[in-house]
PQR file of N, CA, C, O and H, with PARSE charges and radii, in Angstrom:
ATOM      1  N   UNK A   1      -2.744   3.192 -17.926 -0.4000 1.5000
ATOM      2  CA  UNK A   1      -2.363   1.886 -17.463 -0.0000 2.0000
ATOM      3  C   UNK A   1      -1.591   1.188 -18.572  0.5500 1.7000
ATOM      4  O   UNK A   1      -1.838   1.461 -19.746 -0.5500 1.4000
ATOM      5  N   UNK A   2      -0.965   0.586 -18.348 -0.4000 1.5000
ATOM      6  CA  UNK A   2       0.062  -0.176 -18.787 -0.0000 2.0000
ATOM      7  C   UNK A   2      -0.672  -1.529 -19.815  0.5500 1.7000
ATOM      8  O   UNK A   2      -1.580  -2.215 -19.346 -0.5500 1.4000
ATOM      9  H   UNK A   2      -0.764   0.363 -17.394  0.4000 1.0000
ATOM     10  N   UNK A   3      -0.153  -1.757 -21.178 -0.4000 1.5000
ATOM     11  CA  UNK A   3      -0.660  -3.262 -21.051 -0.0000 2.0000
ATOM     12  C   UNK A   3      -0.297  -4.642 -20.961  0.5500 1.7000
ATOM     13  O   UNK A   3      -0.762  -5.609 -21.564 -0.5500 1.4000
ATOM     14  H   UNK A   3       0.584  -1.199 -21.560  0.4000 1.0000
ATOM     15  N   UNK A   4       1.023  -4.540 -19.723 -0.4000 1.5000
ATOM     16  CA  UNK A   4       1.371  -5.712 -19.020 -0.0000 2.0000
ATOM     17  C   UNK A   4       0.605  -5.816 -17.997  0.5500 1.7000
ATOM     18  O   UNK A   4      -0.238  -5.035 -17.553 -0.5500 1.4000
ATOM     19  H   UNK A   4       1.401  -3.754 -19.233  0.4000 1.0000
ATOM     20  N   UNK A   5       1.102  -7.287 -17.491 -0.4000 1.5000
ATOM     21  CA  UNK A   5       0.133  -7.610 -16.361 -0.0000 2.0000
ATOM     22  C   UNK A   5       0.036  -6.627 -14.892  0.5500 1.7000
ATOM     23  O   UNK A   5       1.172  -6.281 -14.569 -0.5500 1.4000
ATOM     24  H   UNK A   5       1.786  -7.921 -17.852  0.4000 1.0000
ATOM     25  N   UNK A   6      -0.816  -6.208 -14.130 -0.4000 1.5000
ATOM     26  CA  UNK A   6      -0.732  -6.033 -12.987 -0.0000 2.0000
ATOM     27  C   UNK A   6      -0.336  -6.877 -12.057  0.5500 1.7000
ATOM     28  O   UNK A   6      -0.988  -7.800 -11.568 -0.5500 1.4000
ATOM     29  H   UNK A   6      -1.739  -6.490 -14.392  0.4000 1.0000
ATOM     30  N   UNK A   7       1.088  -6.442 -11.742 -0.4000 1.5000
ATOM     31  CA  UNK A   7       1.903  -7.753 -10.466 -0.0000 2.0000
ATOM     32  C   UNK A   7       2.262  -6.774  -9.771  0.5500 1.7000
ATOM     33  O   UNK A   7       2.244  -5.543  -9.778 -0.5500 1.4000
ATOM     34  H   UNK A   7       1.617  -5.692 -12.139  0.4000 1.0000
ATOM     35  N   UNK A   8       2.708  -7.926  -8.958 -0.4000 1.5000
ATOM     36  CA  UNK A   8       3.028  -7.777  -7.526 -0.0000 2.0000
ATOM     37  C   UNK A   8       4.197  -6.685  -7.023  0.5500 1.7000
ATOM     38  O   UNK A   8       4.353  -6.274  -5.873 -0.5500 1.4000
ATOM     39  H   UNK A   8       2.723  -8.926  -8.952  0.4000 1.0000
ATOM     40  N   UNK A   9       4.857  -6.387  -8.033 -0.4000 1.5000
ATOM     41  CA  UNK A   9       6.028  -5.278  -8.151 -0.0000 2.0000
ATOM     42  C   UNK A   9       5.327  -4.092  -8.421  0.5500 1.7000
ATOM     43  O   UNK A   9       5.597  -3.209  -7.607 -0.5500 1.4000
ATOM     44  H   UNK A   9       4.731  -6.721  -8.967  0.4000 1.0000
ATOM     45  N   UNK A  10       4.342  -3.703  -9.476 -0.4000 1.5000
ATOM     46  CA  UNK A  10       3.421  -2.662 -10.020 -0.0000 2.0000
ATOM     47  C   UNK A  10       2.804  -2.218  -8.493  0.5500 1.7000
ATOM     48  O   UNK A  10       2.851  -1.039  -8.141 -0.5500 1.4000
ATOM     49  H   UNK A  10       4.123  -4.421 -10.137  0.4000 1.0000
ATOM     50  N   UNK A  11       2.123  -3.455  -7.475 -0.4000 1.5000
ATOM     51  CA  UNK A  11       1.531  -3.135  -6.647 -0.0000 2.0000
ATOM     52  C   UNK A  11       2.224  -2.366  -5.427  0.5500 1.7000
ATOM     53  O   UNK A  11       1.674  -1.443  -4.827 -0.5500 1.4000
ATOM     54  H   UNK A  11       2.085  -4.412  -7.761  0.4000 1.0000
ATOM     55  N   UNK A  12       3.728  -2.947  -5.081 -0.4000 1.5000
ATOM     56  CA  UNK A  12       4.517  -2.425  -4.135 -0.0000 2.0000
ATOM     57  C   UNK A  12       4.602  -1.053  -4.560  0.5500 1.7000
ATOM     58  O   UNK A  12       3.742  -0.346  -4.034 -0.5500 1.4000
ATOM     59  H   UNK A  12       4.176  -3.696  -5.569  0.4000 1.0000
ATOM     60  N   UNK A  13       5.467  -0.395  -5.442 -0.4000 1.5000
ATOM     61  CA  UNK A  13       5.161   0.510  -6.331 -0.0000 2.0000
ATOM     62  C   UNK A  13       4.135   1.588  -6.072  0.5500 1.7000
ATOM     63  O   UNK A  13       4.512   2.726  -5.792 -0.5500 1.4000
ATOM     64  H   UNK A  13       6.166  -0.969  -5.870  0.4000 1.0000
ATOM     65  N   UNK A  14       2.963   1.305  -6.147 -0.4000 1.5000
ATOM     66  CA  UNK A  14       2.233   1.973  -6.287 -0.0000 2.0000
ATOM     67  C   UNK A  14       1.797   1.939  -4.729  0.5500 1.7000
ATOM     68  O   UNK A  14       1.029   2.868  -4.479 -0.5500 1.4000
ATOM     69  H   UNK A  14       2.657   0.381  -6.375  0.4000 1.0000
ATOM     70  N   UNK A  15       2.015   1.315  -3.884 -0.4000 1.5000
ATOM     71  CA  UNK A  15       2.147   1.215  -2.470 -0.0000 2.0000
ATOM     72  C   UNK A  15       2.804   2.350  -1.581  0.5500 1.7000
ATOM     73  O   UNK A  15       2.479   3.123  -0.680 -0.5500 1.4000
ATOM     74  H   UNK A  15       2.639   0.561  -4.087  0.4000 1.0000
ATOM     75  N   UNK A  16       4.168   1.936  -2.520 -0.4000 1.5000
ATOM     76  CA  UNK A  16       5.205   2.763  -1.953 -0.0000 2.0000
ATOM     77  C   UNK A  16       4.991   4.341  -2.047  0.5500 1.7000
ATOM     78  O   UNK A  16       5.124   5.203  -1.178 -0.5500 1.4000
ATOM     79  H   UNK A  16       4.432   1.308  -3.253  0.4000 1.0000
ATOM     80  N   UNK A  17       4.630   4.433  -3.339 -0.4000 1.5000
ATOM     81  CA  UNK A  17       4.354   6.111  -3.524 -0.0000 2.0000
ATOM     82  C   UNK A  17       3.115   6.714  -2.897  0.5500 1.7000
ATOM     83  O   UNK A  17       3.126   7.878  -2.498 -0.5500 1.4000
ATOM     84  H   UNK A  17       4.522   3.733  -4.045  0.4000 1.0000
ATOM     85  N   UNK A  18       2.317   6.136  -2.828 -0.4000 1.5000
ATOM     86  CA  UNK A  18       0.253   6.320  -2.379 -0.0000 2.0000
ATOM     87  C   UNK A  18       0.332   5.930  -1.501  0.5500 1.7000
ATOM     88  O   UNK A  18      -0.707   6.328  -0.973 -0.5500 1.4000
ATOM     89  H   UNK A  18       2.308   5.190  -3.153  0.4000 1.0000
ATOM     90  N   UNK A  19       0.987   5.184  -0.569 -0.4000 1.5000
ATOM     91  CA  UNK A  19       0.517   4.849   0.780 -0.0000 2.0000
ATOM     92  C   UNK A  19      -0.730   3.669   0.749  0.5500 1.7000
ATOM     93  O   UNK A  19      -1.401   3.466  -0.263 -0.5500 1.4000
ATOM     94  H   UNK A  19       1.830   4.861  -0.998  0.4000 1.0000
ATOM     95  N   UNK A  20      -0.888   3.042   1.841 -0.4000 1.5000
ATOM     96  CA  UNK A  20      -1.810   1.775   2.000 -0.0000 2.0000
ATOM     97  C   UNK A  20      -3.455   1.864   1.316  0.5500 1.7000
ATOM     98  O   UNK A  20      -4.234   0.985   0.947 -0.5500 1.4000
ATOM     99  H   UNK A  20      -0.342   3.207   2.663  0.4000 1.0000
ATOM    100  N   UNK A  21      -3.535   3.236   1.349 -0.4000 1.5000
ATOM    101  CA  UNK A  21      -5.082   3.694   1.023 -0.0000 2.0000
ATOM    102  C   UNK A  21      -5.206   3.257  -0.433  0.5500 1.7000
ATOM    103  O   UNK A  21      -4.447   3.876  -1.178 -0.5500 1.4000
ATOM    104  H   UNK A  21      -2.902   3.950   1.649  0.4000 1.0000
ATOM    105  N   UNK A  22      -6.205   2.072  -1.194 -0.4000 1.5000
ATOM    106  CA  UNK A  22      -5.854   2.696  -2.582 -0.0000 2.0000
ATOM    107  C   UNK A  22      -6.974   3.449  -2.808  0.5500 1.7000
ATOM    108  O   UNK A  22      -7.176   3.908  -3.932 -0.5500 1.4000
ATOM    109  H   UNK A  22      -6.822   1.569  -0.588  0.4000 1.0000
ATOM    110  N   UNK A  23      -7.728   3.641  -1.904 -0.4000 1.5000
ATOM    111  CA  UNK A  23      -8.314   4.934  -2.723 -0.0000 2.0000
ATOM    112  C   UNK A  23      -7.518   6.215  -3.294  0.5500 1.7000
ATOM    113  O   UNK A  23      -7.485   6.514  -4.487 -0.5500 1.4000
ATOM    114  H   UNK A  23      -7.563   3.268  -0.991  0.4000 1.0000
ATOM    115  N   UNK A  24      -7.054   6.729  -2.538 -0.4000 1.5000
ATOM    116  CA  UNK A  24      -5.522   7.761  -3.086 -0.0000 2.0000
ATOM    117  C   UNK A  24      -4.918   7.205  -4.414  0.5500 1.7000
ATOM    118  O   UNK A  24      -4.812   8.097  -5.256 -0.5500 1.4000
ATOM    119  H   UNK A  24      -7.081   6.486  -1.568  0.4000 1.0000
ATOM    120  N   UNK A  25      -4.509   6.029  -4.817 -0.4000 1.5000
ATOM    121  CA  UNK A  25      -4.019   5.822  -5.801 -0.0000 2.0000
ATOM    122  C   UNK A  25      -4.892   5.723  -6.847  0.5500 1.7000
ATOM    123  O   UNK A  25      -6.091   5.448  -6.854 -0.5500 1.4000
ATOM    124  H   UNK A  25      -4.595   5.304  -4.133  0.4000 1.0000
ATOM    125  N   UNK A  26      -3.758   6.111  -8.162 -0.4000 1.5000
ATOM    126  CA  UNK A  26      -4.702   6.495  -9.528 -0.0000 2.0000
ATOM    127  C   UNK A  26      -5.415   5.559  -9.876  0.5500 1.7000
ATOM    128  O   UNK A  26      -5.169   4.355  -9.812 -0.5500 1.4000
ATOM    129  H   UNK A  26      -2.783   6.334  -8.156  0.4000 1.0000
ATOM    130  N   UNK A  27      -7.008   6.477 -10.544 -0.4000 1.5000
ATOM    131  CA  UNK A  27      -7.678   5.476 -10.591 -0.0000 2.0000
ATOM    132  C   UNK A  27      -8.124   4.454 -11.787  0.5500 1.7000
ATOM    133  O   UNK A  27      -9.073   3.678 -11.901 -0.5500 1.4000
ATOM    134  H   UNK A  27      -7.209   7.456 -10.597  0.4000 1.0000
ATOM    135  N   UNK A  28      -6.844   4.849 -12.763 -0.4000 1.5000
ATOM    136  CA  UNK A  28      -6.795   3.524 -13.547 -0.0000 2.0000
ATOM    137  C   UNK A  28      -6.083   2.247 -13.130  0.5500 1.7000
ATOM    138  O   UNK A  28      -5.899   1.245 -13.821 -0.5500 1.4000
ATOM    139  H   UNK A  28      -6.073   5.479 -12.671  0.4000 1.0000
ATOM    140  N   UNK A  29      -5.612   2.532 -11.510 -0.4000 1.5000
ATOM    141  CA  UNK A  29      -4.668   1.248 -11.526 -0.0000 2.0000
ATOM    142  C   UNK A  29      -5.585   0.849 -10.089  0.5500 1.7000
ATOM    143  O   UNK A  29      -4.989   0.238  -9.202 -0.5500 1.4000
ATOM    144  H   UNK A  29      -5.762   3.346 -10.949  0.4000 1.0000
ATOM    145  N   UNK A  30      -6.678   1.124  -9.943 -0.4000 1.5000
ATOM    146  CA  UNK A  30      -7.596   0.830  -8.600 -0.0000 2.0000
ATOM    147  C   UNK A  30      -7.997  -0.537  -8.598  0.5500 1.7000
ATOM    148  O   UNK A  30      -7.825  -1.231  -7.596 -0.5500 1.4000
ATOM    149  H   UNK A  30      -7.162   1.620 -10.664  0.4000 1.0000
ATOM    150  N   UNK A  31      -8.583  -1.034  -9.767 -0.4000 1.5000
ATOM    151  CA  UNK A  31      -9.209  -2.109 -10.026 -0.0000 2.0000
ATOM    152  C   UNK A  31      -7.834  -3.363  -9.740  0.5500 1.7000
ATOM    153  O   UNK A  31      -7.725  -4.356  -9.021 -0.5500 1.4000
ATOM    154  H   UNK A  31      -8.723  -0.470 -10.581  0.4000 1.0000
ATOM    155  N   UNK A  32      -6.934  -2.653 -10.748 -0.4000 1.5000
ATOM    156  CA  UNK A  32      -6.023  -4.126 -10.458 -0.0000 2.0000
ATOM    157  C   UNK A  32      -5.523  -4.303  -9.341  0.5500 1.7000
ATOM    158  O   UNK A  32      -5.378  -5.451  -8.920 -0.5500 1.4000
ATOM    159  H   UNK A  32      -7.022  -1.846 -11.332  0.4000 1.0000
ATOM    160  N   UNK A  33      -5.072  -2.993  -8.458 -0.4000 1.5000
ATOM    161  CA  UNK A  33      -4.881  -3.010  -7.224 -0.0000 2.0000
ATOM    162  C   UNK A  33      -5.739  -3.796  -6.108  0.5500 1.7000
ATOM    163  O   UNK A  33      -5.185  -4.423  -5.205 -0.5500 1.4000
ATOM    164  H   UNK A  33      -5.191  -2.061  -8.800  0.4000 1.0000
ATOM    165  N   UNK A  34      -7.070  -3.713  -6.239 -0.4000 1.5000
ATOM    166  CA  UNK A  34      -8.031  -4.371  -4.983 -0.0000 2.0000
ATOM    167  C   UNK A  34      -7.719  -5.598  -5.366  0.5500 1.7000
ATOM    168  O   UNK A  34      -7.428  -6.446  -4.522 -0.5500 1.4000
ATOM    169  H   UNK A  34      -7.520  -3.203  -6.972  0.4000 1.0000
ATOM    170  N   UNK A  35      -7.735  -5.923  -6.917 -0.4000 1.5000
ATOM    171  CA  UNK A  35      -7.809  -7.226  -6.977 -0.0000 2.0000
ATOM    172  C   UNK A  35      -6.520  -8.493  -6.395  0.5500 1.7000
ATOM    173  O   UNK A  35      -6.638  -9.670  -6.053 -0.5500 1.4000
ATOM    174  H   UNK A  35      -7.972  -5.234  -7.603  0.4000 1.0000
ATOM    175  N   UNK A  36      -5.195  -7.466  -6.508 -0.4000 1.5000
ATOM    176  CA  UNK A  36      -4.250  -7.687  -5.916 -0.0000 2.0000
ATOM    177  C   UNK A  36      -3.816  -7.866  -4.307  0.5500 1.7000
ATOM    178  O   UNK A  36      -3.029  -8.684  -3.832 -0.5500 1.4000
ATOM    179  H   UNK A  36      -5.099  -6.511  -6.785  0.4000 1.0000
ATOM    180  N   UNK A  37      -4.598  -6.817  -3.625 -0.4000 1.5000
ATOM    181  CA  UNK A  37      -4.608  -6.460  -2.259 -0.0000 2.0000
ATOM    182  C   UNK A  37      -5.043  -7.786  -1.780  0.5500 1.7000
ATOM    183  O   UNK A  37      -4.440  -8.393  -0.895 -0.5500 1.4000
ATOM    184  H   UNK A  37      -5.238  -6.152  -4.011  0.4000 1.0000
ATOM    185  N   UNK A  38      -6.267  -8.299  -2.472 -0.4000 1.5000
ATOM    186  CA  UNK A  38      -7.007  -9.666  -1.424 -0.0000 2.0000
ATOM    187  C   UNK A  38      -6.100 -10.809  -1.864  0.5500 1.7000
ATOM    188  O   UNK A  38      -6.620 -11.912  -1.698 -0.5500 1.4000
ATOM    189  H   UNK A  38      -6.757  -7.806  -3.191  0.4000 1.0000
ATOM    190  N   UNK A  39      -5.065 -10.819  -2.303 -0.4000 1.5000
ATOM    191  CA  UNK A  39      -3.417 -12.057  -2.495 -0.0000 2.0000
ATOM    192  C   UNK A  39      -3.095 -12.172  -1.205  0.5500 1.7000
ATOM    193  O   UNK A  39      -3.096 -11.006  -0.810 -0.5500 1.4000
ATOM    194  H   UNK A  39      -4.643  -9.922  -2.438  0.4000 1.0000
ATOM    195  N   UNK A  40      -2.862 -12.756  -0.446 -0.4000 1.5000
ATOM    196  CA  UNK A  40      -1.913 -13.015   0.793 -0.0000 2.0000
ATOM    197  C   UNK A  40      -0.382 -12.327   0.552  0.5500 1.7000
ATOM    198  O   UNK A  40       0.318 -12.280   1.564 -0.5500 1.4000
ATOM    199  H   UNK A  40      -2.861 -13.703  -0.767  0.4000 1.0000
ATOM    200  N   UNK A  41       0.133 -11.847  -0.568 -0.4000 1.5000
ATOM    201  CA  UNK A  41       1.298 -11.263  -0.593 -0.0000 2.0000
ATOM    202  C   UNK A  41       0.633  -9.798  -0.642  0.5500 1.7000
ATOM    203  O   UNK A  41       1.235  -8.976   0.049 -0.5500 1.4000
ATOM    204  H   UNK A  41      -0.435 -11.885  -1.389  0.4000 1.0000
ATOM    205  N   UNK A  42      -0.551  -9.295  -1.364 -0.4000 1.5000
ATOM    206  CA  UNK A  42      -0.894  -8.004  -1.532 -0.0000 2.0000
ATOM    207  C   UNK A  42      -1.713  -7.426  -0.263  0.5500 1.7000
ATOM    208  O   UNK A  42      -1.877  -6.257   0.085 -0.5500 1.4000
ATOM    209  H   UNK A  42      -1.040  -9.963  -1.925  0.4000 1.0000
ATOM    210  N   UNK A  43      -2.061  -8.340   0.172 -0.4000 1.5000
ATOM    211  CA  UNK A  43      -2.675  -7.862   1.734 -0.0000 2.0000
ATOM    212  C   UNK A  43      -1.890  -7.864   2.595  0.5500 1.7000
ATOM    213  O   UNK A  43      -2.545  -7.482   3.565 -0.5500 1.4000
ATOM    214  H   UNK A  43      -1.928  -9.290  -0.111  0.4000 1.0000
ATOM    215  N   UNK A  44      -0.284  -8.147   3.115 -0.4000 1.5000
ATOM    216  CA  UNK A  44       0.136  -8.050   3.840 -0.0000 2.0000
ATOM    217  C   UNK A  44       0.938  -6.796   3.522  0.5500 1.7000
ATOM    218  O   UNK A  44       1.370  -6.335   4.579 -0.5500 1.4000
ATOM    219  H   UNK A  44       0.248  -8.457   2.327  0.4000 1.0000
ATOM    220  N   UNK A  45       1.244  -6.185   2.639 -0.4000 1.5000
ATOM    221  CA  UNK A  45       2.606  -5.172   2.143 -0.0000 2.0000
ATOM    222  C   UNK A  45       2.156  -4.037   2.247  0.5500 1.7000
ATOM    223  O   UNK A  45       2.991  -3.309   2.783 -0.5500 1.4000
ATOM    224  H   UNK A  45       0.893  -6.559   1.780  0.4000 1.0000
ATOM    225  N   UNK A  46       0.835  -3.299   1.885 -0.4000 1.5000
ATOM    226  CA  UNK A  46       0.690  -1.901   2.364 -0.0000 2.0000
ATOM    227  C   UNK A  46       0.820  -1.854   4.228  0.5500 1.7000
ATOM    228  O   UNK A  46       1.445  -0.886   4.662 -0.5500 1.4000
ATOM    229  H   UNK A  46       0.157  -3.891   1.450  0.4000 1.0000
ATOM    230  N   UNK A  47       0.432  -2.539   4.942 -0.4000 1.5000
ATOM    231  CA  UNK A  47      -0.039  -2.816   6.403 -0.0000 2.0000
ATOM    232  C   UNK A  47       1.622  -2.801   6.679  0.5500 1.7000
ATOM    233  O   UNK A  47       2.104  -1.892   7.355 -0.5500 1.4000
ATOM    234  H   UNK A  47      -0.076  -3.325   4.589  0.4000 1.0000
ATOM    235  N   UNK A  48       2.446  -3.841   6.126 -0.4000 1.5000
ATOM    236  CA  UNK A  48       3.802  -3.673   6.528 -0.0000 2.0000
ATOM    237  C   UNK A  48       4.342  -2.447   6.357  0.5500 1.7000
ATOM    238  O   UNK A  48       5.045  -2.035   7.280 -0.5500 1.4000
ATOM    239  H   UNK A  48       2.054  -4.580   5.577  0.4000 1.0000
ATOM    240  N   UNK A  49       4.229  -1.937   5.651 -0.4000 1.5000
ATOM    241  CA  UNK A  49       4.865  -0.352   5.279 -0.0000 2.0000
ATOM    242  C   UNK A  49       4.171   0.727   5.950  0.5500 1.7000
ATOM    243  O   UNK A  49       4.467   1.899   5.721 -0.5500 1.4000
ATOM    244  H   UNK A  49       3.657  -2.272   4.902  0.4000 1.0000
ATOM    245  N   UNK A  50       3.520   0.488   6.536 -0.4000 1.5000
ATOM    246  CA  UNK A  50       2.571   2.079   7.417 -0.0000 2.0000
ATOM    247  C   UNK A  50       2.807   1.411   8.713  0.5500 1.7000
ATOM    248  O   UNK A  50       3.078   2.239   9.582 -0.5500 1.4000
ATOM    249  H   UNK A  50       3.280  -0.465   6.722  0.4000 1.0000
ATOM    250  N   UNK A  51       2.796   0.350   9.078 -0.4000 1.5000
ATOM    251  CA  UNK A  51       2.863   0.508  10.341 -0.0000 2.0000
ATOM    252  C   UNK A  51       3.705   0.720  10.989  0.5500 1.7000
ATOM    253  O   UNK A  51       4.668   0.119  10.513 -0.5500 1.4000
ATOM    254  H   UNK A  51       2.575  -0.322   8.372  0.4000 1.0000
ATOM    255  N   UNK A  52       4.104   1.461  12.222 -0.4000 1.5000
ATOM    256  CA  UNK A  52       5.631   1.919  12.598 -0.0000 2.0000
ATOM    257  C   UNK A  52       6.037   0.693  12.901  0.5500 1.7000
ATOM    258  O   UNK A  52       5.422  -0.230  13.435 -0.5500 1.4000
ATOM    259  H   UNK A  52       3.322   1.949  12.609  0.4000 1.0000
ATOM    260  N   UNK A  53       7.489   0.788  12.386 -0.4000 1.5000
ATOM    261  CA  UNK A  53       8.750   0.155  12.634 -0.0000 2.0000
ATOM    262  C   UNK A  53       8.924  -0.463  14.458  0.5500 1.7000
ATOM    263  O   UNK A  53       8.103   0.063  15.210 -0.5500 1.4000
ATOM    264  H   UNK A  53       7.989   1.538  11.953  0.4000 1.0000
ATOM    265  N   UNK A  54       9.569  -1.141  14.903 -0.4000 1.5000
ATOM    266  CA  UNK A  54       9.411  -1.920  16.028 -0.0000 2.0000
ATOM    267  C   UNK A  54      10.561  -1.043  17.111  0.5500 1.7000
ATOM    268  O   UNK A  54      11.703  -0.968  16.657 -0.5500 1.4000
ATOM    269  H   UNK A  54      10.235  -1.568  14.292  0.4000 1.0000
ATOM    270  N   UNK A  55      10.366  -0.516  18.227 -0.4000 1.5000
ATOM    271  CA  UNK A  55      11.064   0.015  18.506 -0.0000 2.0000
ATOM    272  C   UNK A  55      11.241   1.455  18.864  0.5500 1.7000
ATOM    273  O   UNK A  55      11.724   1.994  19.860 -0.5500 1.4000
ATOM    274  H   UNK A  55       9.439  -0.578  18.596  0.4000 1.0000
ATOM    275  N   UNK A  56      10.670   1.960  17.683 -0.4000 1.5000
ATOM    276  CA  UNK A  56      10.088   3.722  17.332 -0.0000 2.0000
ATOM    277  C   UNK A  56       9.218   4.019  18.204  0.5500 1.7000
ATOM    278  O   UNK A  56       8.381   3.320  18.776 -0.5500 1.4000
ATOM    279  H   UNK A  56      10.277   1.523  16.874  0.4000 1.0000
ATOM    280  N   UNK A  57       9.503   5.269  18.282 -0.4000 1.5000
ATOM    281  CA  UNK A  57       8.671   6.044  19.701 -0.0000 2.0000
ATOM    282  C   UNK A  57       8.185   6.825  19.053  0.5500 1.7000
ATOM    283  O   UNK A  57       8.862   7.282  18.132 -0.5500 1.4000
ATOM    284  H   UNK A  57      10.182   5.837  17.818  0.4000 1.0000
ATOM    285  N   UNK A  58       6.555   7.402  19.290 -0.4000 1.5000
ATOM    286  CA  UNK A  58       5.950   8.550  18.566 -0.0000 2.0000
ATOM    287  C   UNK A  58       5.839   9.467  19.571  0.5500 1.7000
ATOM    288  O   UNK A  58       5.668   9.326  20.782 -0.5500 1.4000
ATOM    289  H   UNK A  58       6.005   7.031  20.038  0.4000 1.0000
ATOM    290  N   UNK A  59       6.003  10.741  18.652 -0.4000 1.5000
ATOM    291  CA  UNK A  59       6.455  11.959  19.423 -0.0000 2.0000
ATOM    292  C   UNK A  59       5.124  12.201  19.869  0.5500 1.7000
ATOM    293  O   UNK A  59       4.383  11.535  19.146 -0.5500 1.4000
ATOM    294  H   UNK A  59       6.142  10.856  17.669  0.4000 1.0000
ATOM    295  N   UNK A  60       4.382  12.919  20.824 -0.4000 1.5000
ATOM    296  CA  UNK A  60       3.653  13.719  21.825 -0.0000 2.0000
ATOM    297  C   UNK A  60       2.655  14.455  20.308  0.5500 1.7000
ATOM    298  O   UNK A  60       3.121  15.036  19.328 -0.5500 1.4000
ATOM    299  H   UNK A  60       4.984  13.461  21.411  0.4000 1.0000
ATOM    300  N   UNK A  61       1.636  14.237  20.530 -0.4000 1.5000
ATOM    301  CA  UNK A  61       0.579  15.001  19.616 -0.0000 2.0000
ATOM    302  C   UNK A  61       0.687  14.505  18.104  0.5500 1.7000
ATOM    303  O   UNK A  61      -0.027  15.157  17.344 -0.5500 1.4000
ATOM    304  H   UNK A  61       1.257  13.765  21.326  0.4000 1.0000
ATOM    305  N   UNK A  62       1.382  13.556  17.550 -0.4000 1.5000
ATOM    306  CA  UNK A  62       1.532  13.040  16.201 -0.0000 2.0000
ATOM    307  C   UNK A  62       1.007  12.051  15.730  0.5500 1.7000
ATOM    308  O   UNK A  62       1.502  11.413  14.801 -0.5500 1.4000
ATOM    309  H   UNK A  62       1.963  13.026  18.168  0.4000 1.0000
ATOM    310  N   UNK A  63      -0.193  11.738  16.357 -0.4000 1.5000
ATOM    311  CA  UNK A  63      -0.965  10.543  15.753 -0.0000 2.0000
ATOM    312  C   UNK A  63      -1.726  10.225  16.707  0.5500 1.7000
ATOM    313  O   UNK A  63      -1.695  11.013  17.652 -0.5500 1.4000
ATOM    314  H   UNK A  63      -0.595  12.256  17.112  0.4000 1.0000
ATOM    315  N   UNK A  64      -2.834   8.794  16.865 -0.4000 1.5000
ATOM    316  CA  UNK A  64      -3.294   8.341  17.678 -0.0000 2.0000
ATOM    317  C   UNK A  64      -1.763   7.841  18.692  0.5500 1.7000
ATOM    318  O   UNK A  64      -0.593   8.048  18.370 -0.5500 1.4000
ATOM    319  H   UNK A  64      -2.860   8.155  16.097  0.4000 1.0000
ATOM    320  N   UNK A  65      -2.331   7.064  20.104 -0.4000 1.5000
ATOM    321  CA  UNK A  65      -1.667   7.085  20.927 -0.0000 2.0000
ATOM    322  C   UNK A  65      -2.050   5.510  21.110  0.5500 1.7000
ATOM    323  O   UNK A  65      -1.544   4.854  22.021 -0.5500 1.4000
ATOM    324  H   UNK A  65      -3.281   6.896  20.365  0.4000 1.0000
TER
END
């Protein structure tokens, strides 16, 4: 871990690559992450990024329905 602050860019970041779960993400950056997630900017941005796009059709057998 880094010893700048954990922000909101670090969090997208680490969003972007790991996906919404932070359990998956490394677990020196877990702590600053949850603590980030419960922000009104950090709780909305993993959820924005996994959820399909508006419009998109899921193919036959590729997920829940």
């Amino acid at each position: 871990m880094t010893s700048e602050p954990f922000s909101l860019e670090r969090f997208q970041a680490l969003a972007d690559a790991y996906g919404g779960v932070i359990a998956r993400w490394p677990d020196d950056e877990k702590d600053d992450a949850l603590r980030v997630s419960r922000t009104p900017e950090g709780e909305n941005y993993p959820r924005r990024r996994t959820e399909p796009r508006r419009g998109t059709r899921r193919l036959a057998g590729t997920g829940p329905q």
